[in-house]
N, C-alpha and C positions, 0 to 999 in steps of 0.2 A: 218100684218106689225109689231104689237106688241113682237110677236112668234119670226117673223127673230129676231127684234133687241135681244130679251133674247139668242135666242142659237148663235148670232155672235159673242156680246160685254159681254154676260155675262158668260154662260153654257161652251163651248168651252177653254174660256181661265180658267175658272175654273178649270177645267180637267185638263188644260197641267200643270196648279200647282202644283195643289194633285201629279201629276204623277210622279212632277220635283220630287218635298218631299218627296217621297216614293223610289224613287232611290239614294238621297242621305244619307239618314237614312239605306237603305239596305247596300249598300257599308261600312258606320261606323262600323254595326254591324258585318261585312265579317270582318273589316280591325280588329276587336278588338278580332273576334274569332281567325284569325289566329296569331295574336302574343301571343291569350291564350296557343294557341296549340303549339306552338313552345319551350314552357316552360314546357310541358307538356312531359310525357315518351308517346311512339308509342302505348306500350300498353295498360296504360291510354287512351290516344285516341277513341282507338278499342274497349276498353271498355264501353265509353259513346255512342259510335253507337251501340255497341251491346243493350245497355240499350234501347236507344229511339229507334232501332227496336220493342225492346219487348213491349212499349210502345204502338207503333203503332200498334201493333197487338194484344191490350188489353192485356200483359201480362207483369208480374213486374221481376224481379230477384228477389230472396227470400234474407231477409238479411244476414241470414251464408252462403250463396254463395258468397257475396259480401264482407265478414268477411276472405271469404277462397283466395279469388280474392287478394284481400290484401296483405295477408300471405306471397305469390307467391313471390319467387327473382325475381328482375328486366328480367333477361336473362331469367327466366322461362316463364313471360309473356307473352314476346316480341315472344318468341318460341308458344306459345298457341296459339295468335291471328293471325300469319303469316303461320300458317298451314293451307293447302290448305283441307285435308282430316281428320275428326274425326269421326275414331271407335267407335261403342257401344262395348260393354265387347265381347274381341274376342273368337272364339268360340273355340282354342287351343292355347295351345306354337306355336304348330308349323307354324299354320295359322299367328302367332303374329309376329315369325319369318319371314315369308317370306312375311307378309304387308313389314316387315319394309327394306327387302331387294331389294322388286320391287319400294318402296317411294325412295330409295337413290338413284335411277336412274335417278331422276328428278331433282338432287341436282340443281343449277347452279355452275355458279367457283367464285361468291363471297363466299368465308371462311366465311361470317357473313351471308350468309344466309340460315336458317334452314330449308323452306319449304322441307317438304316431308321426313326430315327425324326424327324430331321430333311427337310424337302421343299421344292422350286419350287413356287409358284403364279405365271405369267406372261398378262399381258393388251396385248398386241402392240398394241394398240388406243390402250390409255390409256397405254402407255411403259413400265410396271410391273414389277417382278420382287420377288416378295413370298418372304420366307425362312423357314418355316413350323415353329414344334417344341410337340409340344402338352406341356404339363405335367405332371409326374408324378400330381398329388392329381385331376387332371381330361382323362386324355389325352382323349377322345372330345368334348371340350366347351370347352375353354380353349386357346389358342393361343397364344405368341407368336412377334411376326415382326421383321423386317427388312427394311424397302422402300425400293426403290429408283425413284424414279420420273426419268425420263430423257423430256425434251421438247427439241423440234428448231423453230426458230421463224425464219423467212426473212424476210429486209428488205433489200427491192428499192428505189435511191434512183435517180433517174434528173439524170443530169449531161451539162452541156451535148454531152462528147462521149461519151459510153456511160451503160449503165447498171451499177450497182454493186450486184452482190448480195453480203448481207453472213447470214452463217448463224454462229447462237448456240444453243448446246448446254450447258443446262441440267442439271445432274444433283444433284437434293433424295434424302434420306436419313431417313427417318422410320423410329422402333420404336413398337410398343406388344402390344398383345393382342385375341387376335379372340376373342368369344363365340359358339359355336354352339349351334342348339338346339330340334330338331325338335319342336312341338309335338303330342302324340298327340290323335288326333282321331276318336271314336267315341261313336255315338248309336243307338240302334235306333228306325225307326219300327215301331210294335205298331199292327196292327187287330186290333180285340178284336171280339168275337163281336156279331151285330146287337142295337141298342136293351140293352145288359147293364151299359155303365158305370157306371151308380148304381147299380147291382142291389146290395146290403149285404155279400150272400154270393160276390160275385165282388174278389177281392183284389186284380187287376191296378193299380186306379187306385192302392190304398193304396200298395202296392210300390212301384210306379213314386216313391215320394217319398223312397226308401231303406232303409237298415238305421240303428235309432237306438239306442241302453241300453235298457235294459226302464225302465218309469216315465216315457218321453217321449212323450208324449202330446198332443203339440198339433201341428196343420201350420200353414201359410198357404197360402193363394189367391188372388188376384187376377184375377177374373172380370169381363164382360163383363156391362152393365148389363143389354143385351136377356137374357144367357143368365141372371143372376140372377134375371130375372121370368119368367120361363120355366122355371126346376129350381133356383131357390134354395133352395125347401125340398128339394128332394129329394135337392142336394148336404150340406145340413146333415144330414139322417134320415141317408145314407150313413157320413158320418165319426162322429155320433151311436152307432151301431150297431156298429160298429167301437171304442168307447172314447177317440176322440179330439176335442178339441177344437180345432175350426177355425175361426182368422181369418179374416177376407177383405177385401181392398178392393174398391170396385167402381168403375168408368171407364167411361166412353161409348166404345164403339168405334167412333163413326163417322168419316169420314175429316179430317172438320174438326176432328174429336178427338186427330188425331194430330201433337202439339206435345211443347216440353218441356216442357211445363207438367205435362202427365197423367204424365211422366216422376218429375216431381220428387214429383207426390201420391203414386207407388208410393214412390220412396224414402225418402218419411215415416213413409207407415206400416211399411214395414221395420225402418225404424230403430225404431220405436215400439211393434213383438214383438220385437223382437231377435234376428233371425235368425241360425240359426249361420253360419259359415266353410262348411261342408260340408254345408248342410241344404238339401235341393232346395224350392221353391216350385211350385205349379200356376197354372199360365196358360190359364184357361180362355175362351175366346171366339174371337171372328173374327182378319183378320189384322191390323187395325190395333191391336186389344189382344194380337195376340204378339208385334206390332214392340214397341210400350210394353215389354212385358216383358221385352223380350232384351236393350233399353235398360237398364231396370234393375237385370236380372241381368250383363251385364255393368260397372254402375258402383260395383255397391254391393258395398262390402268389397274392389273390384278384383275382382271375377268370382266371384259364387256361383251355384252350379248351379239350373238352373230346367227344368221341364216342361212341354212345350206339349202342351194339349188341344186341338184347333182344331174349331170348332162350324160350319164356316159350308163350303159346296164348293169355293172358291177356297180359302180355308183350307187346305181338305185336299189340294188337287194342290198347290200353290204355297208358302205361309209357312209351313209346317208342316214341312217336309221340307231347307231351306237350310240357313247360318247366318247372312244378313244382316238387319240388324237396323237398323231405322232412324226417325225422325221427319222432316217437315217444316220448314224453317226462313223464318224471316224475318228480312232482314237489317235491320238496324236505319239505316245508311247509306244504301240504295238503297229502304228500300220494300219490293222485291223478295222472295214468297214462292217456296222452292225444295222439288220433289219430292225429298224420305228424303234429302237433303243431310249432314244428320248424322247418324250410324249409326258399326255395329259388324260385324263378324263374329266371332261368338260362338255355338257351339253349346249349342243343350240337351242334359240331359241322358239324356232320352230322349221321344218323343211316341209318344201314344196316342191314337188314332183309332176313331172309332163314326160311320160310316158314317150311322146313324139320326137326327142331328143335322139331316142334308136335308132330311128331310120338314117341318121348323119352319120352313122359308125362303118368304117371299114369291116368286112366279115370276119375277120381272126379278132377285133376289137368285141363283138357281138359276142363268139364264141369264146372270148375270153371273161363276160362276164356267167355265161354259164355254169363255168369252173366253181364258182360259188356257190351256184343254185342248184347244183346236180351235190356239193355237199350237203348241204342242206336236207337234199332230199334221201340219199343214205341214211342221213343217222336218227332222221324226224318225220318222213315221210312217204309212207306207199303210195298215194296217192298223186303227189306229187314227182313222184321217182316216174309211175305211170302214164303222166299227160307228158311228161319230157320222151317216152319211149315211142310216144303214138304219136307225139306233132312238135318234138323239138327241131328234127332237120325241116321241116318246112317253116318253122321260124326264123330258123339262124339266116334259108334262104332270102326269106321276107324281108328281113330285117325286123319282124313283129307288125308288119303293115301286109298280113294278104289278103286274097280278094274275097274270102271267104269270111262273111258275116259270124261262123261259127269258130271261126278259127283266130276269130281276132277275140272273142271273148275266152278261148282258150290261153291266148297269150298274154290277157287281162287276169287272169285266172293265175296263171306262174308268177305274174309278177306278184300280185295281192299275196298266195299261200306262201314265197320266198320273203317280204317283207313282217307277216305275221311271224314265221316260223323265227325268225330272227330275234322280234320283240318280243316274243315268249322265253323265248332262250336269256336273254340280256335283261328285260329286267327288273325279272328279280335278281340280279347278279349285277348290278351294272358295273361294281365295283370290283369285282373278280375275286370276292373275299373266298370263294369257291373256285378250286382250281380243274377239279375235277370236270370239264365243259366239251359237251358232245361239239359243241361248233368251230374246237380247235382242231377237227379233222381235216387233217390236209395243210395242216398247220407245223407239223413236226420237223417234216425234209424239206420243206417249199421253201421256209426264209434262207438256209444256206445255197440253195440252189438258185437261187436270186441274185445274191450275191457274186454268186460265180464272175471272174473278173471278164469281162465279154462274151457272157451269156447272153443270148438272146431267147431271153423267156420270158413270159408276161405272169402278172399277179397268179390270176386266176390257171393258167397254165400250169405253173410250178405248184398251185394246189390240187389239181387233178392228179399230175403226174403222183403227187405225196400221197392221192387218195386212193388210186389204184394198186401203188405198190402195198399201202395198208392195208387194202384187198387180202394180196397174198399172203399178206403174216396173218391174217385173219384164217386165213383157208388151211394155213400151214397148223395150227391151232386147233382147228375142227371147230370154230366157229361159224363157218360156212363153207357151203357146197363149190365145186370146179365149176358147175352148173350155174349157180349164183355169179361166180366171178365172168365166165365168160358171159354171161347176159348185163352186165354191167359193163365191161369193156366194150361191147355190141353198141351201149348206148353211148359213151364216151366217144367211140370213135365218129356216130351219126351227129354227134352235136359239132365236131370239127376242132377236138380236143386232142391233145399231146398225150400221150399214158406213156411214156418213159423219155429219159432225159440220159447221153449219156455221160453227162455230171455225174449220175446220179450211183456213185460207187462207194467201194464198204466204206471208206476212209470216212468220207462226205457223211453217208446214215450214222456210224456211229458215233462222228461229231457233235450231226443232230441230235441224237437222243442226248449226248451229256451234255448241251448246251441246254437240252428241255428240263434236262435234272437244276440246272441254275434257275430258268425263266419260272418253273413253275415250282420252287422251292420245296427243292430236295426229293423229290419223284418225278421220271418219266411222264404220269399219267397221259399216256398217249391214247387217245381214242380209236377202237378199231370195231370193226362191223359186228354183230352178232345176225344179222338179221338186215335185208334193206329194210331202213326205216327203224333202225335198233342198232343202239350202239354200248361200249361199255370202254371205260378208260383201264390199264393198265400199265402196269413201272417194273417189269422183270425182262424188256426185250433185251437179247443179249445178244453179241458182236455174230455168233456161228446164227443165229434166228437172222440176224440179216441179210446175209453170205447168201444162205439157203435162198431165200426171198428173193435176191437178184439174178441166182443163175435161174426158177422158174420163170422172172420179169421176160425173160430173154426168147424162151419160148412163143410168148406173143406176134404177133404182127401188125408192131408199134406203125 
């Protein structure tokens, strides 16, 4: 009886009390947040929920975040917190580009509302947080931002009784505008049909120089002096024959040839037809007359299009097929002459290839562009390493013209897998944003060994030499067998190649490598064999690994 009376007249109405007071106390403090928040910016708002999120979830905001929070214009905030999507640091422009072009799809048609077109780009690294909105007249290409860069910088003082660390936090505030802007990059290499390039009745070369008005009737050329005495008339009968009138300059292609100097004779005579904006030129010759000419296709007017012809077999696997472009320099301070020091990357606009060009090469000219192809085939292919073991000395003989119907499809065969293996390699890299690159094999000792002050050694030469001795640090390594190397030299020496140089000593290698530590920013990665047909870079060669390397060299029977 006691019981009822306590829970009817007492427990019961107590409850609906507390309950009343607790609902009218709730509602005050409802009524008193929202006229806070009404006085309050959006973004402020967004910020204090973001705070008691992190709250909730045991975590604080750091105070220079909240210092940076701050900083932020009003319109910048309001754009922060009302974005639907934040990127971590994108992984290109151009990825950044097209977030921001697929977010503007989602605009609405309030003009004040940003979602989706405003973004974070953050680099945890450098302190950053970049406030990203691309432009109405250029979203896919124009950007402006908001950056915050925040830096933490410790100063340790030491006093007689402790030490005193003292921590300063920085936080800078820069706007401006980002340009992005992929440039498209497309070139076909053409093998045309054998010995037909001049042929009058085959158009491919005309074409290749573009589409013009009806009534324009003239090209230019810039040709190679040997290929000049060798098909000068017969490049003239061709454009003759066809109705048009062709210029030409002519240049010595040979490697001492390759200065600004023969740079600057092309862009005389340029200037002196008057080449259009969009009028492609032909590059006919070896590869130091296509370096010339990607020189001055890239200088002149700021980049008019040009055609490489390339006459010579390194030509064909090698300069023909890139976009780097380069000359030799000499510094005018030190003396010092520097391997393609000055250069471009700039592609042609398209090359065209005749295969038939071979047969006009001296045989160490032949055997020097193998130098290339036998790289190639080290660090990218069995296959190709194989058809140079079983039929390169009957081509070098040939000249790639023998009488064997099977054997000339073989030497169609090295040419194609040496042209492919290149364009897979290059590019996706065209740019060399990757330094790490299996095709700089032979590429480490070769350019000081070129240099050498009346050395007589050819491109391709001085990369063999550089790939064989790589050889050795490879073997020296336990990356590969005695048995490997000397089946490799086997092949070297049947192509009518050089496998040591005696340039080639300790002073000279470990110049090389620290000059590869500047070219290829701040690491050796020097390429060496694991495997024919496998390769792997590394940046720990050291002065006594080289030592080592040249007295095995010596054991040979260069």
């Amino acid at each position: 009886f006691i019981c009822r009376i306590w829970v009817c007249f007492i427990h019961l109405p107590l409850l609906e009390f507390l309950n009343t007071c607790s609902y009218i106390w709730i509602n005050t403090q409802n009524t008193k947040m929202t006229s806070t928040e009404q006085t309050m910016e959006p973004a402020e708002q967004m910020l204090i929920k973001m705070k008691a999120a992190s709250v909730d979830s045991s975590e604080s905001l750091p105070v220079h975040v909240m210092e940076a929070w701050k900083s932020l214009p009003k319109n910048v905030r309001e754009a922060l917190v009302s974005s639907e999507r934040i990127p971590t640091r994108l992984g290109s422009y151009e990825s950044m580009a097209t977030f921001a072009s697929t977010s503007s799809s989602s605009v609405s048609d309030d003009k004040n509302d940003s979602i989706g077109e405003t973004f974070i780009e953050e680099n945890q690294d450098e302190g950053t947080t970049m406030i990203l909105k691309p432009l109405e007249r250029a979203p896919n290409n124009v950007f402006s931002f908001d950056k915050i860069t925040t830096q933490e910088k410790l100063k340790v003082d030491k006093t007689r009784s402790a030490l005193v660390t003292t921590k300063t936090t920085v936080v800078t505030r820069t706007r401006g505008w980002r340009n992005v802007f992929t440039l498209p990059i497309s070139y076909d290499v053409n093998v045309i049909s054998h010995g037909t390039l001049f042929d009058p009745i085959n158009p491919q070369l005309l074409d290749s120089t573009g589409t013009h008005p009806e009534g324009y009737n003239r090209r230019f050329a810039v040709i190679d002096a040997a290929i000049q005495e060798l098909y000068g008339d017969q490049i003239q009968l061709y454009f003759e024959k066809n109705g048009i009138e062709l210029t030409t300059c002519i240049l010595n292609g040979g490697e001492a040839d390759k200065r600004s100097s023969a740079v600057d004779t092309l862009l005389d005579a340029l200037c002196e037809y008057k080449l259009r904006r969009r009028e492609p030129f032909l590059a006919i010759g070896g590869g130091v007359l296509l370096d010339i000419a990607g020189m001055g296709a890239c200088l002149y007017r700021r980049g008019v299009p040009f055609v490489r012809v390339p006459t010579t077999l390194l030509a064909i696997v090698d300069a023909s097929v890139g976009v780097k472009n380069g000359v030799d320099y000499c510094c005018s301070t030190n003396g010092e002459s520097y391997k393609n020091r000055v250069g471009s990357f700039y592609a042609p606009s398209s090359c065209v290839l005749d295969p038939a060009f071979i047969a006009t090469q001296c045989k160490r000219n032949i055997c020097n562009g193998f130098g290339e192809i036998i790289k190639l085939a080290l660090v990218r292919s069995v296959d190709l390493f194989e058809l140079l073991e079983t039929h390169g000395a009957v081509l070098v003989n040939s000249k790639f013209a023998p009488d064997s119907a099977n054997l000339k499809e073989v030497g169609t065969r090295i040419i194609d897998l040496s042209i492919q293996i290149m364009l897979e390699e290059l590019g996706p890299n065209l740019w060399e944003h990757k330094l790490e690159r299996c095709v700089d094999y032979g590429h480490t000792f070769s350019k000081l060994l070129e240099m050498v002050p009346g050395a007589d050694i050819m491109h391709g030469e001085a990369v063999n030499v550089d790939g064989f001795f790589c050889c050795i640090l490879s073997y020296q390594r336990g990356y590969i067998t005695m048995d490997t190397v000397q089946r490799i030299f086997n092949v070297m020496k049947a192509l009518g190649l050089p496998t040591n140089s005696a340039d080639l000593q300790s002073n000279l290698a470990w110049q090389s490598c620290k000059d590869a530590v500047e070219h290829r920013h701040g690491e050796q990665r020097i390429p060496l064999l694991t495997d024919i047909g496998e390769s792997i870079c590394v940046s720990d060669v050291t002065p006594d690994e080289l030592d080592r390397a040249l007295e095995i060299m010596k054991e040979f029977p260069h």
